[in-house]
VOKOL-340178 format. One line per 10 residues: for each residue x, y, z of C-alpha. Coordinates in steps of 0.2 Angstrom, whole numbers. Layout:
% VOKOL-340178
X Y Z ~ ...
This chain:
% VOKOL-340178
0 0 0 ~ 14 10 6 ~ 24 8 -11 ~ 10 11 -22 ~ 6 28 -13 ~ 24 33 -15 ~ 23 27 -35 ~ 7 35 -37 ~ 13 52 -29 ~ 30 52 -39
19 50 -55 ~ 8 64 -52 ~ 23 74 -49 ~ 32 70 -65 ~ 17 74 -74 ~ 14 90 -66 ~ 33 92 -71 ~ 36 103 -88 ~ 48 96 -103 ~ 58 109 -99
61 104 -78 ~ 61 86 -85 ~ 77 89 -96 ~ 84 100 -81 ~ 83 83 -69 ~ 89 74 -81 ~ 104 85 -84 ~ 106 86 -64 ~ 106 65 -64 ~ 116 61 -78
130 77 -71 ~ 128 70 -56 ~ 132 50 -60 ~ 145 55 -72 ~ 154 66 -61 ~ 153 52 -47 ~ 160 39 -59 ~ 175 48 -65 ~ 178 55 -48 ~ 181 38 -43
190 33 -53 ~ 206 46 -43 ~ 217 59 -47 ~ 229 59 -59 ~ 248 68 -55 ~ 254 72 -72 ~ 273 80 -74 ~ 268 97 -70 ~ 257 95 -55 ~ 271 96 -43
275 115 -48 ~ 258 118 -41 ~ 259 109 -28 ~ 274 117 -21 ~ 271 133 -29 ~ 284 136 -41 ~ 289 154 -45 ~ 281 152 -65 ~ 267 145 -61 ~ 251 158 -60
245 160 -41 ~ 224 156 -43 ~ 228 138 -44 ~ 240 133 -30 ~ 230 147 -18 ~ 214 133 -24 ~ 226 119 -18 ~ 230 124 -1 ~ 214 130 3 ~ 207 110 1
225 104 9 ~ 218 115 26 ~ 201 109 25 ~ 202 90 17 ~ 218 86 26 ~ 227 72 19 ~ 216 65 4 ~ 212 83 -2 ~ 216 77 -21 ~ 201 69 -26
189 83 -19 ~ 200 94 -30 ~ 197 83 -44 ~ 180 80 -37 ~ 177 98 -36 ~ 186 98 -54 ~ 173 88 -65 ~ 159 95 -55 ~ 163 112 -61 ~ 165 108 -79
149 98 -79 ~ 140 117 -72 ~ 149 127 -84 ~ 146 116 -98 ~ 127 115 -94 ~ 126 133 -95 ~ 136 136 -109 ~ 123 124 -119 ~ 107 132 -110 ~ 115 149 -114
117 145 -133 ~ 100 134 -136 ~ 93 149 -129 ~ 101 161 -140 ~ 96 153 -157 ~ 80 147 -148 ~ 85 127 -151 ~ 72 114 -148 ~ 77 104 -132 ~ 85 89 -142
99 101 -149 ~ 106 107 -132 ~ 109 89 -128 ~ 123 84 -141 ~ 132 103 -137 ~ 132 98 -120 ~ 139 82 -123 ~ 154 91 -134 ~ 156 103 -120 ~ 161 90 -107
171 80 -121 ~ 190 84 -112 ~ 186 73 -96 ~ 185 58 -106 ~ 200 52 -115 ~ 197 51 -134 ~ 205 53 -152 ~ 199 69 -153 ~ 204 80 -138 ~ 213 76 -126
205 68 -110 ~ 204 67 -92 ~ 206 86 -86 ~ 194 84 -72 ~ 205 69 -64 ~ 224 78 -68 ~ 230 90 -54 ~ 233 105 -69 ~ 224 121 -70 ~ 215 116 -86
199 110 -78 ~ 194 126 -69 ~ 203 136 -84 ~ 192 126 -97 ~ 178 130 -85 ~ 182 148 -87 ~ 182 146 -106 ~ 165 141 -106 ~ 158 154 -97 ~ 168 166 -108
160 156 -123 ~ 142 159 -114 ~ 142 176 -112 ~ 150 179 -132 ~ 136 173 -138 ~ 125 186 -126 ~ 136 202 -128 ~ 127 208 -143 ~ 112 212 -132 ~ 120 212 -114
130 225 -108 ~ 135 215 -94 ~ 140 200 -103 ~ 153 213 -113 ~ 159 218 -96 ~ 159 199 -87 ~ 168 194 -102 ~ 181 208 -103 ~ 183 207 -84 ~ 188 186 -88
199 190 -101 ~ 210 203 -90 ~ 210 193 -74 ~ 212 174 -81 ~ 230 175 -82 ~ 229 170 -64 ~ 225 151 -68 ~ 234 148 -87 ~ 241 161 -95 ~ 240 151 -110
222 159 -110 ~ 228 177 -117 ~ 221 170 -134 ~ 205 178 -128 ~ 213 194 -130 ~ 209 198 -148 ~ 191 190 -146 ~ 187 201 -135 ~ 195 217 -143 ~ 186 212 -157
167 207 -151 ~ 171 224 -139 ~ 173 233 -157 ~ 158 226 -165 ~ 146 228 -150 ~ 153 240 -138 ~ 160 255 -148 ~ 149 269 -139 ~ 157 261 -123 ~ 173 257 -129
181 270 -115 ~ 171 263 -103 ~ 176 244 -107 ~ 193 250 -110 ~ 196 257 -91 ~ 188 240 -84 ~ 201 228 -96 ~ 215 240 -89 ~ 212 241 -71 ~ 207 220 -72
223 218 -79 ~ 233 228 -68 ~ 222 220 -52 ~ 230 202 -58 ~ 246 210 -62 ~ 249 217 -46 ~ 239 201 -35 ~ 253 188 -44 ~ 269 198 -40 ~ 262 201 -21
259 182 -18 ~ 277 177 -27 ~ 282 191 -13 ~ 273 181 -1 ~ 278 165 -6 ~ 295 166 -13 ~ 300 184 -7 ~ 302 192 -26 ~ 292 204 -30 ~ 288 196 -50
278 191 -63 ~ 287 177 -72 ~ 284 167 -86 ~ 292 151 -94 ~ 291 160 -114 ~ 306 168 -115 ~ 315 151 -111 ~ 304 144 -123 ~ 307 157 -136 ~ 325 155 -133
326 138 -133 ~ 318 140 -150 ~ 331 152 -155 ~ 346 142 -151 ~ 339 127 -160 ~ 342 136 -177 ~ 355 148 -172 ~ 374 144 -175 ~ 391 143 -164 ~ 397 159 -175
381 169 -170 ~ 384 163 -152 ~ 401 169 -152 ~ 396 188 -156 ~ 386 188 -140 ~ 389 200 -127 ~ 399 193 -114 ~ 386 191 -102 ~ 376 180 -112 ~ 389 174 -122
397 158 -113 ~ 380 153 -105 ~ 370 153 -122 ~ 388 141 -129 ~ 386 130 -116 ~ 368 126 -119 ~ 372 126 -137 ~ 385 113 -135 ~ 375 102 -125 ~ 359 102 -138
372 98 -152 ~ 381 83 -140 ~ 360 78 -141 ~ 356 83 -159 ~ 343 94 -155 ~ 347 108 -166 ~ 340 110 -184 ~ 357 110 -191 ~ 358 89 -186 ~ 345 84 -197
342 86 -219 ~ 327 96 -219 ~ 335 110 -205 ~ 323 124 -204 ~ 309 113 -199 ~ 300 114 -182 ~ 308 107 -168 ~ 303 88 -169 ~ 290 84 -154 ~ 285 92 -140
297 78 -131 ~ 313 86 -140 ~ 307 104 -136 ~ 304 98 -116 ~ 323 93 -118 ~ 330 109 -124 ~ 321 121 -113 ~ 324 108 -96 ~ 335 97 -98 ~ 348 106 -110
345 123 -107 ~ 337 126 -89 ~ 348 110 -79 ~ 366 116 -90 ~ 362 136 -84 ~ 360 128 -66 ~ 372 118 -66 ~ 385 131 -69 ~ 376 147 -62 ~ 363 144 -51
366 124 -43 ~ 350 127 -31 ~ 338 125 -48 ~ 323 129 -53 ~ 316 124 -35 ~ 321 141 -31 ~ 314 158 -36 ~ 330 167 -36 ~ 339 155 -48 ~ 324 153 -59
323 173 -61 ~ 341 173 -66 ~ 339 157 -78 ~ 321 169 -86 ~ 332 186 -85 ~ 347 178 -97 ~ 331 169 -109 ~ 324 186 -109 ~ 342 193 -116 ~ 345 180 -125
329 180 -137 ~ 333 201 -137 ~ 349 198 -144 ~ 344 183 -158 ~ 328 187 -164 ~ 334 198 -178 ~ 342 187 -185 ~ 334 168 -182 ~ 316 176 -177 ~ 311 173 -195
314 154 -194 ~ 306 153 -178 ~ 293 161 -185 ~ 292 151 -201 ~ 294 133 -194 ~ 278 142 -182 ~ 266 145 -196 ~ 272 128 -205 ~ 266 121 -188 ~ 250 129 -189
246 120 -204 ~ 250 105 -203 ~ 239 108 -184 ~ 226 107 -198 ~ 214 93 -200 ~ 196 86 -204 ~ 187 97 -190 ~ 199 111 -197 ~ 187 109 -215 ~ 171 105 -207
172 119 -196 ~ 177 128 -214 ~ 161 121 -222 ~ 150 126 -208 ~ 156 141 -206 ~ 152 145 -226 ~ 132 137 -222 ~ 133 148 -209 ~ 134 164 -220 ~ 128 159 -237
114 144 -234 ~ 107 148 -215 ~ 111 166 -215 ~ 110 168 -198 ~ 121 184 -192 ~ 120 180 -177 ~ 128 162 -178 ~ 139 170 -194 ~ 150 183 -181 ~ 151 167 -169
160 159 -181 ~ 170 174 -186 ~ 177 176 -167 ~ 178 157 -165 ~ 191 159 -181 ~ 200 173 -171 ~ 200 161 -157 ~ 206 146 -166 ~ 218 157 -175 ~ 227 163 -158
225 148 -150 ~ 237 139 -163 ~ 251 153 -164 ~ 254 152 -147 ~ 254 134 -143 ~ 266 133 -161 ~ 276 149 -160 ~ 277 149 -143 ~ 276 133 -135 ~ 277 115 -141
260 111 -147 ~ 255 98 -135 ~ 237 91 -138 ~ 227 96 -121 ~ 232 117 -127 ~ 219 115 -139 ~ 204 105 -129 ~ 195 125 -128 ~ 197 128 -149 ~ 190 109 -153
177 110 -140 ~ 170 127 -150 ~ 173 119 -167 ~ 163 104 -163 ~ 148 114 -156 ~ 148 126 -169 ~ 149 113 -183 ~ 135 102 -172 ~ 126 118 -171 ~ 123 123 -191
119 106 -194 ~ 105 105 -181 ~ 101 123 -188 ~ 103 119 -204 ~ 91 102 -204 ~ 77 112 -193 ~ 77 124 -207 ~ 77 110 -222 ~ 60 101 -211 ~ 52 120 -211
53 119 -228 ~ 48 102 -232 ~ 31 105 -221
């Protein structure tokens, strides 16, 4: 009797329900099961996760500061509620990114679904994207997290004022989790330029004061923390490293002196690996794989510089300002004269970066323009092509092009491409009825 009251009563409720609470519920159950399920299955400490931990002096401030806080109140298993607290976020973010855009081009309740499901791609592992961010101890879940609520509000800022300014504010200030998210920049320069103009000194003042905020906040927690007043970065040794792979012993030599027997030292010890592009036929290429590029910037450049300058390493701040001090030099005095290979062998990275989403994202946005005509979806793909654009110099030019840099690009290319579609076949039924 009991059990047939409680059946009857949870069937009246359900059918009071709308489709629209139905689908929220559902969300909530399959979020919450998912997230439970990957959570379990524990943290992952990837090569990087260490600098965090012990909060080295080039790493960004936000996520460490998130790291000791669950330390102090989880005590010794704290991990998995970061990585718990990881894919929980994500799941949010991207289940308000989806409601944001099915609202926006007023989807019928079945298309949200597949967007969602793209959004939260990057915590599984797949041959698409790289997986499991959720699980790794890495700023990328909560930095993708960011990303999605930057997408969100994109989509909004042609009719929100607020959205502009949430979205201006995000870009300024996320340098404090990944750096790596200055791609934003241009997006938001240009969406600010196509629907903030009459407030473009106002929009201006909150990106500058944002900026200087973050600035200011990570070289007072390095004084904190490492008593050094900085703001550090690993790309000038990047950019150096890339540098001395195609520079020369001759072009070393002319140095000024200060640089000059560091930068031969390293130099000698990449040619003792064959790392430079002068060891292999086709020399002007890009540096091999992102597992020779680790070499030269660590273990060639940043442990010979120790070695002979600095033995205490890059564990401390002093030595590691030093080691990003000479990069900074070093890419000064050799970027006239091998920044244009750097350069090339970048753009011929770029394209071969280029694949079969590259072209469907391509197609779709053409549908976009000529068959849907939908402005709105049109200047969405315009600033995701911006986005994309950015996004691939930096992790080519500037970095070693490893897969997980470009979760927050494929994610948009795949909703975008699943969006005309589902657009795109709404429109073809319309016509047929």
């Amino acid at each position: 009797m009991l059990r047939t009251g409680v059946y009857s009563c949870a069937s009246e409720i359900l059918t009071d329900l709308t489709i629209k609470n139905k689908l929220k519920i559902l969300y909530l159950c399959a979020g919450a099961v998912l997230t439970l399920f990957l959570a379990l299955k524990g943290y992952d400490i990837r090569p990087d996760s260490y600098e965090y931990i012990h909060h080295f002096i080039y790493r960004p401030p936000a996520y460490p500061l998130f790291l000791d806080l669950y330390s102090l109140v989880f005590g010794a298993d704290y991990l998995f509620f970061v990585s718990l607290t990881q894919i929980a976020t994500i799941m949010a973010a991207a289940y308000w990114c989806a409601s944001e855009l099915k609202s926006k081009f007023s989807l019928p309740a079945w298309q949200a679904a597949p967007l969602f499901a793209v959004f939260i791609m990057p915590l599984f592992a797949t041959h698409i994207m790289d997986g499991g961010i959720g699980n790794a101890i890495l700023t990328e879940a909560f930095a993708y997290s960011v990303f999605l609520v930057y997408w969100g509000l994109l989509a909004r800022a042609d009719s929100s004022e607020r959205a502009l300014v949430l979205l201006t504010a995000i870009s300024a200030t996320v340098t404090l989790l990944r750096p790596q998210l200055v791609f934003l920049w241009p997006v938001t320069v240009a969406t600010v330029w196509l629907y903030g103009r009459k407030r473009l000194a106002k929009t201006a003042i909150i990106f500058l004061v944002c900026l200087a905020a973050s600035s200011a906040g990570e070289r007072l927690y390095h004084l904190s923390i490492n008593d050094i007043f900085a703001k550090t970065s690993v790309v000038p040794q990047h950019m150096a490293g890339k540098l001395l792979y195609f520079a020369n012993e001759d072009a070393l030599s002319r140095l000024p002196q200060s640089e000059r027997e560091p930068a031969l030292a390293v130099y000698r010890v990449m040619a003792g690996k064959k790392l430079l592009a002068a060891n292999y036929p086709g020399a002007g290429q890009a540096i091999e794989n992102a597992a020779d590029f680790n070499d030269i910037c660590w273990g060639s450049m940043a442990d010979t510089y120790f070695e002979r300058y600095c033995p205490a390493g890059e564990e401390n701040a002093g030595c590691y300002l030093m080691l990003t001090n000479f990069s900074s030099r070093l890419v000064y005095s050799l970027a006239p004269q091998f920044g244009g290979k750097v350069l090339k062998a970048g753009i011929a990275a770029m394209f071969d970066a280029a694949n079969w989403l590259t072209l469907l994202f391509c197609a779709g946005f053409a549908a976009a323009v000529f068959v849907i005509k939908n402005r709105q979806l049109a200047v969405l793909f315009a600033l995701a092509a911006v986005m994309l654009f950015a996004n691939c110099a930096m992790a080519e030019i500037l970095s070693d092009g490893v897969s997980r840099f470009y979760i927050y690009t494929t994610s948009v290319e795949l909703e975008l491409i699943i969006l005309t579609a589902g657009m795109a076949f709404s429109r073809f039924r319309a016509r047929r009825k």
